[in-house]
N, C-alpha and C positions, 0 to 999 in steps of 0.2 A: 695418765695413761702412758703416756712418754716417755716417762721416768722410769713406771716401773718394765715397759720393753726393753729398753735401754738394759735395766740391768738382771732380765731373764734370759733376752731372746741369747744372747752369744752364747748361752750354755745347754741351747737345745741339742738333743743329742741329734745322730743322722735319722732323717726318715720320718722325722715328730710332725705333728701337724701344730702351729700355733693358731690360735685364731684372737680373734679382737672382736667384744659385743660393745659397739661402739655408735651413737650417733654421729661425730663426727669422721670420717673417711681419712682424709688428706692426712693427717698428722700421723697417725696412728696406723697407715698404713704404709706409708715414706716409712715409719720407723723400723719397722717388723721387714722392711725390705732392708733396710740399713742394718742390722744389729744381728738379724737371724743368721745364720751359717747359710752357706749356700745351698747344701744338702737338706734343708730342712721345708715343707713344704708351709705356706703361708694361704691365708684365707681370711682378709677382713669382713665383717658380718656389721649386719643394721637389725640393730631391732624395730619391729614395726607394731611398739606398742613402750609405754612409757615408763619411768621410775617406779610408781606405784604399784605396779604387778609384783604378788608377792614371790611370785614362782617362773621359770621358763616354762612348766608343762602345760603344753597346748597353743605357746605364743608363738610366730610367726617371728622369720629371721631372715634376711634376703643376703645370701652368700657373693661375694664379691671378689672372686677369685684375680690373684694378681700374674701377669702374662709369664708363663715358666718359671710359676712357683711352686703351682698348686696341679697336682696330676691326677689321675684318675682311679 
């Protein structure tokens, strides 16, 4: 997940939303603060349901908005 932040986030344009469906937080959320431009608004996400789901429709994702990243 790291890796591929690393070599997205610098090319978001202004105003983009990145987001991360990620169970781990820490890492992947440091990154997307490190990598993303500054103008670009950031929001790691948790899923609250496992690998196996074949689909996101109807799953449940708990937004974790990072302090003057993410606006309104």
């Amino acid at each position: 997940m790291v890796d591929t932040i690393k070599e997205v986030a610098p090319h978001a344009p202004e105003g983009l939303l990145l987001m991360d469906v990620a169970s781990i937080k820490t890492d992947p959320a440091e990154a997307l603060e490190k990598y993303a431009p500054e103008n670009v608004e950031i929001i790691p996400c948790h899923p609250m349901f496992g690998p196996r789901v074949p689909s996101l429709k109807r799953q449940i994702i708990v937004l974790t908005p990072i302090e003057n990243r993410a606006h309104k």
